[in-house]
C-alpha positions as CSV (number, residue, x, y, z in Angstrom):
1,X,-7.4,-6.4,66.8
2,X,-7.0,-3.7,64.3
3,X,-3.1,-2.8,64.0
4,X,-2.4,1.2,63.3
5,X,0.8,1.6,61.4
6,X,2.3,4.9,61.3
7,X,6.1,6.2,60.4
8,X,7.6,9.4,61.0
9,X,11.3,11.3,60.6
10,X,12.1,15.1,61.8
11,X,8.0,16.2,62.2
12,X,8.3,16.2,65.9
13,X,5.2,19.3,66.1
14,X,3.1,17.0,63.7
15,X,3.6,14.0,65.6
16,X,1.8,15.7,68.4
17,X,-1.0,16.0,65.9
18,X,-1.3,12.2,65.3
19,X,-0.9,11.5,68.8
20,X,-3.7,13.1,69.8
21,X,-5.8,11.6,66.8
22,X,-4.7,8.3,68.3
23,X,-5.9,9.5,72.1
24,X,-9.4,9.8,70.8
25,X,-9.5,6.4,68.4
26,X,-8.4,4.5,71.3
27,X,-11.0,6.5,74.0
28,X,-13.6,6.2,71.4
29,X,-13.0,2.7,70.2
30,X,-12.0,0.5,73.6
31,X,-10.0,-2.2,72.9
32,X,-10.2,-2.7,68.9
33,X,-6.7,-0.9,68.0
34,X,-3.3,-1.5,68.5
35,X,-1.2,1.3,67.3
36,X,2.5,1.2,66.2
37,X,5.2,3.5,65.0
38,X,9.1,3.6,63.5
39,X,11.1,6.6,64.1
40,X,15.0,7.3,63.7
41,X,15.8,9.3,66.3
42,X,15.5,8.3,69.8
43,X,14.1,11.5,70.7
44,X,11.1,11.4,68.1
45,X,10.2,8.0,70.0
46,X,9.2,10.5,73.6
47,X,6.1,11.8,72.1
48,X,4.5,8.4,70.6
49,X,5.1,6.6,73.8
50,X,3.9,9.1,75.9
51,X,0.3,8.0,74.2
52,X,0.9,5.0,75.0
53,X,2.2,3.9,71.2
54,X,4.3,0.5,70.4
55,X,7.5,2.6,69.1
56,X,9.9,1.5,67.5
57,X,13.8,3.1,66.4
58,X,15.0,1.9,62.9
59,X,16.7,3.7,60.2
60,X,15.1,6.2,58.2
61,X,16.8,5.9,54.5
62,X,15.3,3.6,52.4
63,X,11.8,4.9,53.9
64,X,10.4,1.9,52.3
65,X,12.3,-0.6,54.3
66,X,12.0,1.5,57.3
67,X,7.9,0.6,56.4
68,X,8.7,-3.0,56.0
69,X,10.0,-3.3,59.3
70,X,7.1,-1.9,60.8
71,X,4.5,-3.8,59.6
72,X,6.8,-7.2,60.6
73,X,6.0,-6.0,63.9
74,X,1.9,-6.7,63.2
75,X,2.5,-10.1,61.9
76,X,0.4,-12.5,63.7
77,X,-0.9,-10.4,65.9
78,X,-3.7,-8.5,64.0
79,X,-6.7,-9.0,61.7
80,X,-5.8,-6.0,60.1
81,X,-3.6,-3.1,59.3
82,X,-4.5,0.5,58.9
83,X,-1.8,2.2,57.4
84,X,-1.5,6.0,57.9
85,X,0.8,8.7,57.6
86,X,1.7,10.5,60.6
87,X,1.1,13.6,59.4
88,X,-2.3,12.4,58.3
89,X,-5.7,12.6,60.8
90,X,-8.9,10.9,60.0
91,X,-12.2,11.4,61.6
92,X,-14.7,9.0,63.4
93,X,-17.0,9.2,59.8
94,X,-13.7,8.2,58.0
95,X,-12.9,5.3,60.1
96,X,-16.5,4.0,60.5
97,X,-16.8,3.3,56.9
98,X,-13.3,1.2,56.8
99,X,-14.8,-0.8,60.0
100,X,-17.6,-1.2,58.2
101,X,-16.1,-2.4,54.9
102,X,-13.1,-4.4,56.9
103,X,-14.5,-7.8,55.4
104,X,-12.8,-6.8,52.1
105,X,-9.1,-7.2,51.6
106,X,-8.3,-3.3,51.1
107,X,-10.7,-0.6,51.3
108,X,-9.6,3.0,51.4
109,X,-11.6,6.6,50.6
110,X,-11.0,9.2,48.3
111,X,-10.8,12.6,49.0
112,X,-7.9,14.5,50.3
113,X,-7.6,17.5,53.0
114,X,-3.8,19.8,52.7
115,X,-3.4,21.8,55.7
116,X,-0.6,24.1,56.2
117,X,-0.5,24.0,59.5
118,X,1.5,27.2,60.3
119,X,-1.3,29.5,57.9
120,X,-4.3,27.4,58.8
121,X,-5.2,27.1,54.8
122,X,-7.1,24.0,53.5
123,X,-7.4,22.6,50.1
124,X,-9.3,19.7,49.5
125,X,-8.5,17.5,46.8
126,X,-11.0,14.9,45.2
127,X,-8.7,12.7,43.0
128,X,-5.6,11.9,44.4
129,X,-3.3,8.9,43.7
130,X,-5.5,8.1,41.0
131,X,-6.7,4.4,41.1
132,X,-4.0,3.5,43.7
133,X,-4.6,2.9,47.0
134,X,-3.2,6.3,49.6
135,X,-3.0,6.9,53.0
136,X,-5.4,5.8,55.7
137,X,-5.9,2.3,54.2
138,X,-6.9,-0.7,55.8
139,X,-5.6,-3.8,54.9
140,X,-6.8,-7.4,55.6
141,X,-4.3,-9.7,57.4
142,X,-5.5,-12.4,54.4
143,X,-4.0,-10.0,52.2
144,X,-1.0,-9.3,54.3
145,X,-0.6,-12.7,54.1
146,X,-0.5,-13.3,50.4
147,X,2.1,-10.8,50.4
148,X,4.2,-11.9,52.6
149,X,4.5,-8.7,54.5
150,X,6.7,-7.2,52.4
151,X,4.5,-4.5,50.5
152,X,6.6,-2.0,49.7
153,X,9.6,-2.4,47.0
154,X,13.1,-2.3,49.1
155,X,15.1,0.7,48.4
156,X,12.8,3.5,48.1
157,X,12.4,7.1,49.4
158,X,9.7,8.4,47.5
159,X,6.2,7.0,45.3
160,X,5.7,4.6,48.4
161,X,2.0,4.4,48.1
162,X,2.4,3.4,43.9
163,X,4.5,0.7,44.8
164,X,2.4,-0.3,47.3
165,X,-0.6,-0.7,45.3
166,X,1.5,-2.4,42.6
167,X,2.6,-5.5,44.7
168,X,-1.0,-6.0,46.5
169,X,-3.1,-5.6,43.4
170,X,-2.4,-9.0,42.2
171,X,-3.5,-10.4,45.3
172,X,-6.8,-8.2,46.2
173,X,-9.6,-10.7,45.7
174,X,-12.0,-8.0,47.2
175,X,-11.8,-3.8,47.3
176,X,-14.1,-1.1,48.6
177,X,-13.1,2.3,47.8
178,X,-15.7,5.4,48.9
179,X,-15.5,8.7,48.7
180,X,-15.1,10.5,52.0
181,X,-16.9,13.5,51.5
182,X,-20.4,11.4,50.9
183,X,-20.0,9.9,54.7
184,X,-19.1,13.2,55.8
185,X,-15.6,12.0,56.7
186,X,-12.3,13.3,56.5
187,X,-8.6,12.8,55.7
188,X,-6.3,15.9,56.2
189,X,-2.9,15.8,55.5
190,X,-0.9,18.2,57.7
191,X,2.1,20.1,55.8
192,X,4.7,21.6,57.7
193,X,8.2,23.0,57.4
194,X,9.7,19.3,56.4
195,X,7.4,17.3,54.4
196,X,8.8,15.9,51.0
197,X,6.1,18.0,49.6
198,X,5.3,21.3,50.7
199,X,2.1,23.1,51.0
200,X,3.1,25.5,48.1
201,X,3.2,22.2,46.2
202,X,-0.5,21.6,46.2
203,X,-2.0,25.3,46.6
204,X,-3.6,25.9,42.9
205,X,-4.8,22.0,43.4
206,X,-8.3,21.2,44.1
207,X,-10.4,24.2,46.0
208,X,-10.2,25.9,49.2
209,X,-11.7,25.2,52.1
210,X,-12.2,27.0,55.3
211,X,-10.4,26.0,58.3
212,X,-13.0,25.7,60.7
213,X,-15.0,23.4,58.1
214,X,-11.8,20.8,59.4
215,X,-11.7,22.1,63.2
216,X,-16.0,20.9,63.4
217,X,-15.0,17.3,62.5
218,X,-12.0,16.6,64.9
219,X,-11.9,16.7,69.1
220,X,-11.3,19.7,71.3
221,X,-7.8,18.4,72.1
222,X,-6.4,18.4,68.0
223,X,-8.3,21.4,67.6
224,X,-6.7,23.5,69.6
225,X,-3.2,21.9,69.4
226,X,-3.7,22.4,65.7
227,X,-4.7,26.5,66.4
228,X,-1.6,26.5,68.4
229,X,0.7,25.8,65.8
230,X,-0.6,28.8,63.7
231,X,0.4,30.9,66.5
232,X,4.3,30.1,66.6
C-alpha cells in the first residue's frame, strides 16, 4: 500500500481540484493507494471525506509540524509515501514513472506546471527547487524509517520542501529523479486567491503554455471543474 499525503488550510475551491485527482488514482489504480489529509478547520475536512479521504483536524501554524503529524498517521501501515501538495495534480504518465522507480528510496520529477486557476494561464517551469526534492515525491518506508518520521524541521511555515530534503539526504542510499516532460507527464501547481505564493509571483518564470495543452492530460471530471473556476 502506497500512502498519499496531502495538507491543506483556507483553499477550500482547490481542494475540489485534488479531490477529484484522487477519484481517478484510486478508479484507475484499485487497491494500491491509501490517501490521507490534515486540515484546521472542521469544515475544510467535508470535501476530502466526501472522496472517501482519511482526514484528519490538526493545527495549521507551524505548517511543518502540522506535516509531521500526518505522516505519523502512515507509520506502519504503508510501503511508501507520496507526498503532494493539495493544490498540486499529477497525471497517470507522472505517477507511472514513480511506480516504476518505487524500489529507490525517493524518486521525484522535474518540471513544474503554475496555473492560475481563475485566468486559466500556464507557465511551465523546468528547474524548480534546484537539486532538492519538491512536490509529488515518493518516499520509501525504509527511508521513512531511517528518519524516524519526522522529516520536516519543527517550527516552520515556509521552505518546507528544503528542509525536507536536508534531513533525508543523509539517509537516501538510492534516488531517481526524471524529468516529467520526457514521459509525457505532468505536475501542475494550481494558484489561487490564498496561496503563500501567488501566480503574479511566477509569471515572467519559465514559458507559457496553453491551457488546453494541461486540460488533454487530466480526466473529464478535473477538466471541467477546473474550466469552472475560470468562470466565477
Amino acid at each position: 500500500m502506497i500512502g498519499i499525503l496531502t495538507v491543506s488550510h483556507k483553499r477550500s475551491k482547490i481542494d475540489k481540484a485534488f479531490c477529484l485527482m484522487i477519484d481517478r488514482i484510486m478508479k484507475d489504480y484499485p487497491g494500491i493507494f491509501l490517501p490521507v489529509c490534515v486540515v484546521s478547520l472542521p469544515k475544510e475536512a467535508r470535501t476530502f471525506e466526501e472522496h472517501g479521504i482519511e482526514t484528519y483536524l490538526y493545527a495549521n501554524n507551524p505548517v511543518s509540524n502540522k506535516h509531521n503529524y500526518i505522516l505519523g498517521k502512515l507509520k506502519d501501515r504503508v510501503t511508501h509515501v507520496l507526498h503532494i501538495g493539495s493544490d498540486d495534480i499529477i497525471n497517470n504518465n507522472y505517477l507511472n514513472e514513480l511506480l516504476k522507480h518505487k524500489d529507490n528510496d525517493l524518486v521525484w520529477g522535474v518540471g513544474l506546471y503554475f496555473l492560475s486557476s481563475a485566468k486559466g494561464l500556464v507557465r511551465f517551469w523546468d528547474m524548480p527547487f534546484r537539486q532538492a526534492a519538491g512536490p509529488a515525491k515518493l518516499m520509501s518506508a525504509e527511508l521513512m524509517d531511517r528518519c524516524h518520521w519526522h522529516i520536516w524541521e519543527d517550527g516552520l511555515d515556509h521552505a518546507l520542501d528544503h528542509s525536507c530534503y536536508r534531513i533525508m539526504e543523509p539517509h537516501i542510499k538510492t534516488k531517481h529523479i526524471f524529468k516529467a516532460k520526457d514521459i509525457d507527464g505532468i505536475m501542475v501547481d494550481i494558484k489561487s486567491d490564498f496561496n503563500i505564493n501567488p501566480f503574479e509571483t511566477f509569471a515572467r518564470i519559465g514559458k507559457p503554455v496553453n491551457v488546453d495543452y494541461l486540460y488533454s492530460k487530466l480526466s473529464e471530471p478535473e477538466v471541467n471543474y477546473l474550466k469552472s473556476l475560470q468562470q466565477e
